[in-house]
Wavefront OBJ file of the C-alpha trace (Angstrom):
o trace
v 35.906 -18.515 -1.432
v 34.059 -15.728 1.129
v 30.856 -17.040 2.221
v 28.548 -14.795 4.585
v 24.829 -15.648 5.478
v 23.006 -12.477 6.540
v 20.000 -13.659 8.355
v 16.924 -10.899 9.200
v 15.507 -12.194 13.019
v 11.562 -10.830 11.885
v 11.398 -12.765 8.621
v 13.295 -15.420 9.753
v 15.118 -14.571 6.619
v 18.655 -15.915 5.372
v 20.250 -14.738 2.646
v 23.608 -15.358 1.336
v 27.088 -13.280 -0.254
v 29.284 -15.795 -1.893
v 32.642 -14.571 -3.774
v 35.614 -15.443 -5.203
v 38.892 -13.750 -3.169
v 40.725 -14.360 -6.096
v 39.030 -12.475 -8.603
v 36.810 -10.530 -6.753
v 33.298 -11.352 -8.023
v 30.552 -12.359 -6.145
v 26.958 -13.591 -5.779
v 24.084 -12.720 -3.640
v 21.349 -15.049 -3.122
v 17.442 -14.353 -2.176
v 18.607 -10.200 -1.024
v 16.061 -8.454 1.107
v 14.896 -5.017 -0.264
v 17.710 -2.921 1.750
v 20.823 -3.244 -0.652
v 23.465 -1.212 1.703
v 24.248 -4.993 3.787
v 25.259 -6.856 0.842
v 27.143 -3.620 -0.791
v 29.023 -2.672 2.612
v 30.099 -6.468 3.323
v 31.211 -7.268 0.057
v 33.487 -4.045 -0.287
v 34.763 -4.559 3.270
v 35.366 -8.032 1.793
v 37.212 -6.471 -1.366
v 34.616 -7.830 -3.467
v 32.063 -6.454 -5.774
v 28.788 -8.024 -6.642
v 28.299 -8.836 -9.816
v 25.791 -11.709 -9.644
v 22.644 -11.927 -8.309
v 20.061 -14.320 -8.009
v 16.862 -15.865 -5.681
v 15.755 -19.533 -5.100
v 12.199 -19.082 -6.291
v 9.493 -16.341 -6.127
v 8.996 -15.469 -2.066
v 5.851 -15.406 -0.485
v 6.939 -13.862 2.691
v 9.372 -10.738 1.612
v 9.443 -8.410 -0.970
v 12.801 -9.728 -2.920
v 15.778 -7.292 -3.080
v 16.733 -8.589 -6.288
v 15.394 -5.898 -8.712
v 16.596 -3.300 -5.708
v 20.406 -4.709 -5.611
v 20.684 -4.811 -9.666
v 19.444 -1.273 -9.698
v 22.610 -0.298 -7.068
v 24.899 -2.360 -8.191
v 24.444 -3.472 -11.781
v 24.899 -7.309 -11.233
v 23.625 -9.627 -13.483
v 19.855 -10.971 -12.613
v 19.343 -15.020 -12.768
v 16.274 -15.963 -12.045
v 14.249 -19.230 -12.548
v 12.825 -20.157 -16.075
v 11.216 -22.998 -15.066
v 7.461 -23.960 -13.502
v 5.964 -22.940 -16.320
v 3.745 -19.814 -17.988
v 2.261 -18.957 -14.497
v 5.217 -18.386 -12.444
v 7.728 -16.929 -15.054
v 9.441 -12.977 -13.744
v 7.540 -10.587 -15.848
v 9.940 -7.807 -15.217
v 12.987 -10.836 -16.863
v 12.999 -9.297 -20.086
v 13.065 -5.200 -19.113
v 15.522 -6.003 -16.239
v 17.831 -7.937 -18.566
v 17.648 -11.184 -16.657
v 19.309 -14.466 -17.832
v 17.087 -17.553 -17.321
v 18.204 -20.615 -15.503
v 16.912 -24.413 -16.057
v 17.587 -27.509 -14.592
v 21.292 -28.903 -15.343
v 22.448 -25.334 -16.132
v 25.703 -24.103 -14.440
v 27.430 -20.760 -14.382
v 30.576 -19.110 -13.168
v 31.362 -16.662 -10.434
v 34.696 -15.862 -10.303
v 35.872 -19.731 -9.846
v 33.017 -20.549 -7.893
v 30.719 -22.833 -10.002
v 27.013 -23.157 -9.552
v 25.182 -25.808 -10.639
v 21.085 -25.550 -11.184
v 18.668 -28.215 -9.771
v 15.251 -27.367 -10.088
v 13.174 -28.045 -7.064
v 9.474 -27.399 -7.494
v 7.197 -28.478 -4.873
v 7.254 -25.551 -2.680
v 6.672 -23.628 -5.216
v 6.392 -24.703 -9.392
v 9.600 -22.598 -10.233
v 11.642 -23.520 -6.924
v 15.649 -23.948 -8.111
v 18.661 -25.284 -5.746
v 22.308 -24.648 -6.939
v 25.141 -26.648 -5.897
v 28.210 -24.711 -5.357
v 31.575 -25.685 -5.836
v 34.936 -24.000 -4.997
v 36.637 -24.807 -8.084
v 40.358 -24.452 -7.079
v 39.929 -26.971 -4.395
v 39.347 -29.633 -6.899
v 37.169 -31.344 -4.190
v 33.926 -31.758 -5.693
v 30.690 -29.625 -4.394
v 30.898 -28.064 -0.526
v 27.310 -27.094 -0.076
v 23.982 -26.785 -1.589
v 21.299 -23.755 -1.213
v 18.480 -24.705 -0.767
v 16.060 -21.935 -0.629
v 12.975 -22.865 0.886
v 13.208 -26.537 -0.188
v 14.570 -28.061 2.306
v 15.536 -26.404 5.736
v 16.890 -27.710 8.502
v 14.496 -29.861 10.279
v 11.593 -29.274 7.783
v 10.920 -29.104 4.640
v 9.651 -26.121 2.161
v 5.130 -26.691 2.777
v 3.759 -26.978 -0.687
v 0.011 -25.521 0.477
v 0.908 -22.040 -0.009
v -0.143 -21.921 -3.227
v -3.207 -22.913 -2.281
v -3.752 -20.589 0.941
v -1.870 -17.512 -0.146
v -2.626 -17.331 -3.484
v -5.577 -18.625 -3.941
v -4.997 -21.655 -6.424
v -7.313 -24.012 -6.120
v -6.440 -27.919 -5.916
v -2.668 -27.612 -5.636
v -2.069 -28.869 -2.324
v -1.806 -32.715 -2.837
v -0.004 -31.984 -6.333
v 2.659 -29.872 -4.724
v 3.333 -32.288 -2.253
v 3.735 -34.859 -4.862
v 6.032 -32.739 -6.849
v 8.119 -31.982 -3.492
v 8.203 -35.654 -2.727
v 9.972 -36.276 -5.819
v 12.228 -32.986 -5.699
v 13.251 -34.633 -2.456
v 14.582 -37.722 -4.178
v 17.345 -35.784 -6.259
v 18.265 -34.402 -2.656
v 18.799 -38.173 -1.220
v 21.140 -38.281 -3.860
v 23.545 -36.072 -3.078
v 26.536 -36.478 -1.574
v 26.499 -36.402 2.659
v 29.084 -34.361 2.721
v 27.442 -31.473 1.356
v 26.555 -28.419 3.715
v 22.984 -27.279 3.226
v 22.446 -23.783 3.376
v 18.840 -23.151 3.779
v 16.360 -19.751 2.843
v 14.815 -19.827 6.452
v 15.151 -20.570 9.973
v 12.987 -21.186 13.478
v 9.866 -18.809 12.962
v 9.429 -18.954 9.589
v 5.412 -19.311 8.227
v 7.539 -21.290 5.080
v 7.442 -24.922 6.958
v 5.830 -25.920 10.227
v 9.089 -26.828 12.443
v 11.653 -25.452 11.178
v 14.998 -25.991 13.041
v 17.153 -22.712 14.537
v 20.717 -24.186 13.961
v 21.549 -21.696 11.334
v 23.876 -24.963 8.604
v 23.356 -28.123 8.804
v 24.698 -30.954 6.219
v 22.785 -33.070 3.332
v 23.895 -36.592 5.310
v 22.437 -34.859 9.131
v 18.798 -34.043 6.892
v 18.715 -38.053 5.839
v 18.639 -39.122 9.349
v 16.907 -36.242 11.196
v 14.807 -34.240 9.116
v 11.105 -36.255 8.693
v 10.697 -35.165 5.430
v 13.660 -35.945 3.590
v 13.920 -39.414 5.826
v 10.096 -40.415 5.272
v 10.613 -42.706 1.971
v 6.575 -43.587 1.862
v 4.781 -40.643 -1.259
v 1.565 -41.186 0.899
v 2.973 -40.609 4.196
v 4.704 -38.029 3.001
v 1.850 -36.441 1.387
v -0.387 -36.301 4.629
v 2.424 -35.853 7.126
v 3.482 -32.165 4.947
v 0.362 -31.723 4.406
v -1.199 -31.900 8.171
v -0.822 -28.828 10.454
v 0.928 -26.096 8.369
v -0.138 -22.886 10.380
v -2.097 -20.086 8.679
v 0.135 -18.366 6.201
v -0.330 -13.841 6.407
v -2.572 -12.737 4.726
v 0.007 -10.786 2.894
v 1.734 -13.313 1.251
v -0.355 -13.538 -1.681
v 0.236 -9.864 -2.032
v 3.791 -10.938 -1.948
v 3.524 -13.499 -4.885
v 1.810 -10.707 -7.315
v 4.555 -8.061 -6.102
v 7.572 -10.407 -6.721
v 6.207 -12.251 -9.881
v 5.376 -8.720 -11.422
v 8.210 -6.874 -10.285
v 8.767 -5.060 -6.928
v 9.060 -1.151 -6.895
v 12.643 0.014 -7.052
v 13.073 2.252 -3.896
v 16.606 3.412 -4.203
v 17.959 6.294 -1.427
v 14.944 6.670 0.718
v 14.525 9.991 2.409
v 13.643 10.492 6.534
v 10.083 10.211 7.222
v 8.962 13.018 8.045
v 7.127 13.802 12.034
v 3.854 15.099 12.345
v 2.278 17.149 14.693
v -0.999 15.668 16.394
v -3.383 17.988 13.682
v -1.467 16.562 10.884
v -2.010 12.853 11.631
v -5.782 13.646 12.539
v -6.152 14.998 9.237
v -4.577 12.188 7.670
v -6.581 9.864 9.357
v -9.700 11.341 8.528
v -8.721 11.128 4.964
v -7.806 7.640 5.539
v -4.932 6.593 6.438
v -4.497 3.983 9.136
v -2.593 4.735 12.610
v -0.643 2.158 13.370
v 0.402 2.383 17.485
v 3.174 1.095 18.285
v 2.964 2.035 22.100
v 2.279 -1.524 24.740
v -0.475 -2.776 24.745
v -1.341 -1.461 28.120
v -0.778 1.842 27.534
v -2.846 1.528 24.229
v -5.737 0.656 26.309
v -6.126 3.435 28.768
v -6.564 6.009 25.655
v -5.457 5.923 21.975
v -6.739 7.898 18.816
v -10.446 6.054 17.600
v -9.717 3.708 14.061
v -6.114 2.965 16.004
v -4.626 -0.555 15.503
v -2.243 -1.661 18.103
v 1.075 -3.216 17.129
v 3.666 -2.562 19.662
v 7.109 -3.278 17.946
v 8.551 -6.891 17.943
v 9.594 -9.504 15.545
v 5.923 -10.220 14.684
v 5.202 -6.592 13.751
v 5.479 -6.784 10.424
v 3.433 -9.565 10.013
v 0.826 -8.523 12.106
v 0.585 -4.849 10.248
v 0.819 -7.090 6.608
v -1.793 -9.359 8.127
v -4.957 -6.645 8.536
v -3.586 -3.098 6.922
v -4.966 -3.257 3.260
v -2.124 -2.565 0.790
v -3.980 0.552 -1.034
v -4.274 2.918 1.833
v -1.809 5.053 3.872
v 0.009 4.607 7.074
v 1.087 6.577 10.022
v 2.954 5.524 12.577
v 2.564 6.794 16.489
v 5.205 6.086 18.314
v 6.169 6.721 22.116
v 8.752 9.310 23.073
v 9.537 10.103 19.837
v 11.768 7.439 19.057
v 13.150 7.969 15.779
v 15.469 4.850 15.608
v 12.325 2.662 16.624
v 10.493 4.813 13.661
v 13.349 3.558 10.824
v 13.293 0.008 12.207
v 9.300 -0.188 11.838
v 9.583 1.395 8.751
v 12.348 -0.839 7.347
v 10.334 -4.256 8.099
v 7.306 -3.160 6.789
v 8.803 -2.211 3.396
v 10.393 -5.772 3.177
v 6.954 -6.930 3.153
v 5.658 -4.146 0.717
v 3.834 -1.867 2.410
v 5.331 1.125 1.198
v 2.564 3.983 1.579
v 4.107 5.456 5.272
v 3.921 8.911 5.057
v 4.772 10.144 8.562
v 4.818 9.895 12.242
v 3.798 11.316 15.222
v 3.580 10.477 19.056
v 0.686 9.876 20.744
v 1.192 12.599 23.134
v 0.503 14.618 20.457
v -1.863 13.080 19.405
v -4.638 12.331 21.756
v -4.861 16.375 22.950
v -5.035 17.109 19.121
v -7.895 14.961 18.684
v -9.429 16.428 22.053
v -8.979 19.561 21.309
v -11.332 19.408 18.077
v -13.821 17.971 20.213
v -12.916 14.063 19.574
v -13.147 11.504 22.458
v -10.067 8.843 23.083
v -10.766 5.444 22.360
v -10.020 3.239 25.721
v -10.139 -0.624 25.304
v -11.272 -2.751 28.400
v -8.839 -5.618 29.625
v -9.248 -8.956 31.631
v -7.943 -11.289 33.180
v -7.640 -14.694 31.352
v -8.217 -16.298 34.922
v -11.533 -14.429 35.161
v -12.801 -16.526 32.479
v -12.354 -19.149 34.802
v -13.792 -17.458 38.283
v -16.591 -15.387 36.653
v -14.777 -12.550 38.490
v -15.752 -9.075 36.461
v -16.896 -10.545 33.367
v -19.767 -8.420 31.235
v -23.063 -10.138 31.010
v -24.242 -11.900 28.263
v -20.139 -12.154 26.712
v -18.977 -14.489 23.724
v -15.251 -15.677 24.016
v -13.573 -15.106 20.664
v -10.652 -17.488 19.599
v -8.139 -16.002 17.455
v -5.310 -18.681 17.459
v -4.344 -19.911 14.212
v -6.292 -23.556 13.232
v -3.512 -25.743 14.429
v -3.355 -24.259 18.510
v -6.967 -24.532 18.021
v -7.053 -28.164 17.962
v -4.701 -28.658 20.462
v -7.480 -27.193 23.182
v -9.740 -23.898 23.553
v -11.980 -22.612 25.950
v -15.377 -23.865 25.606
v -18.509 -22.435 23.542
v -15.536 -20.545 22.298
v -16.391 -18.512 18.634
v -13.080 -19.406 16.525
v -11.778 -16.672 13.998
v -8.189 -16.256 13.389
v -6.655 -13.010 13.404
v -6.112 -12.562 9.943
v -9.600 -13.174 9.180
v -11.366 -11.113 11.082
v -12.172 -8.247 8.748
v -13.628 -10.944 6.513
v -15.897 -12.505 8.592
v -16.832 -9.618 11.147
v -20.482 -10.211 9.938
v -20.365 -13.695 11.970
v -19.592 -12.167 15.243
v -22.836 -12.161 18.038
v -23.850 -9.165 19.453
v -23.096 -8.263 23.100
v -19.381 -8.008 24.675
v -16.687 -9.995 23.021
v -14.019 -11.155 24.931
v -10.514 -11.855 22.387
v -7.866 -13.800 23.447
v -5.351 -15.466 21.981
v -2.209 -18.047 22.899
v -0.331 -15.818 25.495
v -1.895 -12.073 24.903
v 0.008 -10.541 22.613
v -2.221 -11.188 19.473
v -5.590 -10.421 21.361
v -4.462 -7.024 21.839
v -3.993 -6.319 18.151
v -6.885 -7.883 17.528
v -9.241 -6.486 19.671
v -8.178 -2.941 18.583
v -9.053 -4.159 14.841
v -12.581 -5.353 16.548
v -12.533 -1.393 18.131
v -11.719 0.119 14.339
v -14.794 -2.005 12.952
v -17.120 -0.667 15.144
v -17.353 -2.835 18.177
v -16.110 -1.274 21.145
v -17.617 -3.821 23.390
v -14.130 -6.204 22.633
v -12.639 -6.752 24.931
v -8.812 -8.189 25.767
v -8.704 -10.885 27.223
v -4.848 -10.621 28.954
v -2.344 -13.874 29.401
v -4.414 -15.833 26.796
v -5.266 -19.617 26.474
v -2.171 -20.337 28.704
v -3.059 -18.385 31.256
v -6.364 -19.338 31.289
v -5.684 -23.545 31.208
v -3.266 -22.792 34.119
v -6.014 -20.872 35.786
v -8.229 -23.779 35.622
v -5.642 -26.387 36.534
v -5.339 -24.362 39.391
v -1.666 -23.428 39.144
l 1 2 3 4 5 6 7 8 9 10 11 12 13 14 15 16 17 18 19 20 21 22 23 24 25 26 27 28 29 30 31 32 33 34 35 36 37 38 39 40 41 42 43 44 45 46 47 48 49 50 51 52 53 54 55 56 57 58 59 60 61 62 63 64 65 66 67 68 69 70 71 72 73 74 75 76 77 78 79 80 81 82 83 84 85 86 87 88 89 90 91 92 93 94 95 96 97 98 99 100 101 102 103 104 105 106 107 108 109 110 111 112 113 114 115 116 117 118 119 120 121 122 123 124 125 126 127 128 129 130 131 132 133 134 135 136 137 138 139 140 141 142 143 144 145 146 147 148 149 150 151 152 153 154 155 156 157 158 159 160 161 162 163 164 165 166 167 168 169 170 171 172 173 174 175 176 177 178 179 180 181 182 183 184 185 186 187 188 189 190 191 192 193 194 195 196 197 198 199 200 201 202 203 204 205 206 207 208 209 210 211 212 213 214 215 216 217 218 219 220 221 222 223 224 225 226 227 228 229 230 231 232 233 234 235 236 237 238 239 240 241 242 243 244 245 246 247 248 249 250 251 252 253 254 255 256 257 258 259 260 261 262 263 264 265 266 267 268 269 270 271 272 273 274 275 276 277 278 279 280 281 282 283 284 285 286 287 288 289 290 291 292 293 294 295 296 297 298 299 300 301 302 303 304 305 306 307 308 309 310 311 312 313 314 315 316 317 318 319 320 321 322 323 324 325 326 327 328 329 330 331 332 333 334 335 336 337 338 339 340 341 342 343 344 345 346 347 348 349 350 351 352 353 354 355 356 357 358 359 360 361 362 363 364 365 366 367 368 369 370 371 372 373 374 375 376 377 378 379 380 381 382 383 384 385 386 387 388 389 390 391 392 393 394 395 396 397 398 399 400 401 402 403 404 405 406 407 408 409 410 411 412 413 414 415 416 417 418 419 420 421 422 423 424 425 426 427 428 429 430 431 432 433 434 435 436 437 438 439 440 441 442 443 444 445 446 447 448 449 450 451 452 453 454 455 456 457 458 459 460 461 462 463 464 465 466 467 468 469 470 471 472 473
């Protein structure tokens, strides 16, 4: 048996190649969009994939399922189960064989056997694998975004992402008991979860990539809490805001994602180009610090300087119907491919160029524009008075739960994602955006910019800085 976990550090992503060595077949389980990985590592591996297959329908990527069948012709399995609602509409056209609870199939002589697992989500399946040449019984279970190590799957997204009213307290019934079947198996078993630390799929969420189903029993809380009301309030109690893109996510993935096969280099711009583009509508996304952002940047700008959150933060506030352009410093085509790669894990798929801003900003001079420049303080002058506009409201955009930990007082609360929304609550006069450490502020303040209110301001270092501030230290 080869067994390889390929995890993605942004989503926080694991997914899995399992094959036979003897015969050569093999599985992969919850892909990403990008089929090269699996293909490369299962022919350096001698294998060829011939089976492919996801836990449930994701919320937080665009699934590589559809993508990998299309390169590879392996055989789809995919959930049957949760009902009318949350059945693959593209099953049928794609050839897809369903799977239920208590099925089993072959890969190679690798046997997988089907638990169903809603709770999570309605259509949520497990499988149970089994090297059978070893005659040992089952090694390890996959278990999706079920149970993880340290957590388990949160059962509100249905709910908060996609909208369906009065599921909550259901789904963490239905988990609850999905849990039970998971007591039952053996301790022996190595779990082999869908996610890891960082993940919006759970609340705490361990980074030790494996763990085993006897370790969960004693250390994770929700598999060891044995009381359905306890459980219930404990799952149910702090789950951070999930991106605003993951109900996007659910539509793409139920429906069918896009087949992208060989993508072709995007192409650069020159600083005319992108102006026109942007006048016509599509979004500039800059990927430049934050810093350098501030002292000039093209007006209707949002700033996302690359890091692991950058695709959520882009999926987050960029609507899915419009086009993107990305302006990037020194012409860095690698950093170009790797912004383009995350964001078409999470769907947005309408990027139809870049340029640098260098370019840019004298381009949008020259036809007589002026530069957008975005004022930035101190978090510790909230706390001395020392520069601060007159007549200024602080403005919160921490998710709910780091809200209720502490805040600055007479503080206006409005998490990032939900700013667009609710722009019609904000006060007149200068608005000073902060965040937990800085690095959301920023983005969000150059949202505030794009919606018309160039009095926001950024409010640097963030809650932290400004509790220390006050502590005096």
């Amino acid at each position: 048996m080869f067994f390889k976990q390929l995890y993605d550090q942004p989503l926080a992503q694991a997914s899995y190649l399992i094959g036979c060595q003897a015969t050569g077949e093999a599985m992969v389980v919850d892909p990403l969009r990008a089929p090269a990985p699996y293909i490369e590592l299962a022919r350096s591996e001698g294998l060829r994939i011939t089976h492919i297959t996801e836990t449930h329908i994701h919320a937080d990527f665009v699934s590589g399922a559809r993508e990998l069948h299309a390169a590879t012709g392996g055989r789809l399995l995919l959930s049957g189960e949760g009902g009318d609602d949350w059945q693959y509409r593209f099953a049928a056209a794609d050839g897809a064989t369903l799977l239920h609870d208590g099925d089993h199939f072959m890969v190679g002589n690798l046997r997988f056997d089907v638990m169903h697992t809603p709770g999570h989500t309605p259509e949520h399946l497990s499988f149970v694998v089994t090297d059978t040449p070893r005659a040992a019984g089952p090694m390890g279970v996959l278990t999706g975004d079920f149970v993880f190590v340290g957590d388990v799957g949160r059962p509100d997204l249905l709910e908060k992402a996609a909208k369906v009213a009065n599921t909550m307290e259901a789904g963490a019934r239905t988990l609850f008991a999905s849990l039970q079947r998971f007591r039952a198996l053996p301790d022996h078993l190595q779990l082999w979860p869908g996610h890891g630390a960082g993940s919006a799929c759970g609340k705490a969420l361990g980074a030790v990539p494996f763990s085993t189903v006897g370790y969960e029993k004693r250390a994770n809380w929700g598999v060891g809490t044995t009381s359905e009301s306890a459980f219930v309030a404990a799952v149910l109690e702090g789950q951070p805001e999930p991106p605003r893109y993951f109900a996007e996510m659910k539509r793409i993935n139920r429906d069918g994602p896009v087949v992208l096969g060989a993508l072709s280099p995007l192409p650069p711009l020159d600083g005319a180009d992108v102006c026109r583009r942007v006048d016509a509508g599509a979004w500039p996304v800059d990927m430049r610090s934050a810093a350098d952002f501030a002292v000039g940047f093209l007006p209707g700008s949002l700033s996302v300087p690359y890091s692991k959150s950058f695709s959520t933060w882009v999926g987050s506030l960029v609507p899915y119907n419009v086009d993107i352009v990305l302006l990037v410093p020194d012409a860095d085509v690698a950093l170009v491919d790797r912004a383009r790669r995350d964001l078409s894990r999470i769907g947005l798929d309408r990027i139809v160029g870049w340029g640098t801003p260098d370019a840019v900003l004298p381009a949008h001079a020259a036809r007589g524009g002026v530069c957008g420049t975005m004022q930035q303080l101190t978090a510790a002058a909230l706390v001395d008075g020392d520069g601060l506009p007159a007549a200024y409201t602080v403005i919160d955009v921490r998710g709910r739960s780091e809200w209720a930990v502490g805040h600055v007082p007479d503080a206006v609360h409005i998490p990032m994602g939900e700013l667009s929304d609710r722009q019609g609550e904000l006060p007149g006069g200068p608005l000073l955006v902060h965040c937990q450490s800085g690095a959301r502020s920023a983005v969000a303040a150059s949202l505030l910019h794009r919606l018309g209110r160039p009095d926001a301001v950024n409010v640097t270092g963030g809650y932290v800085a400004w509790r220390d501030a006050r502590r005096g230290g």
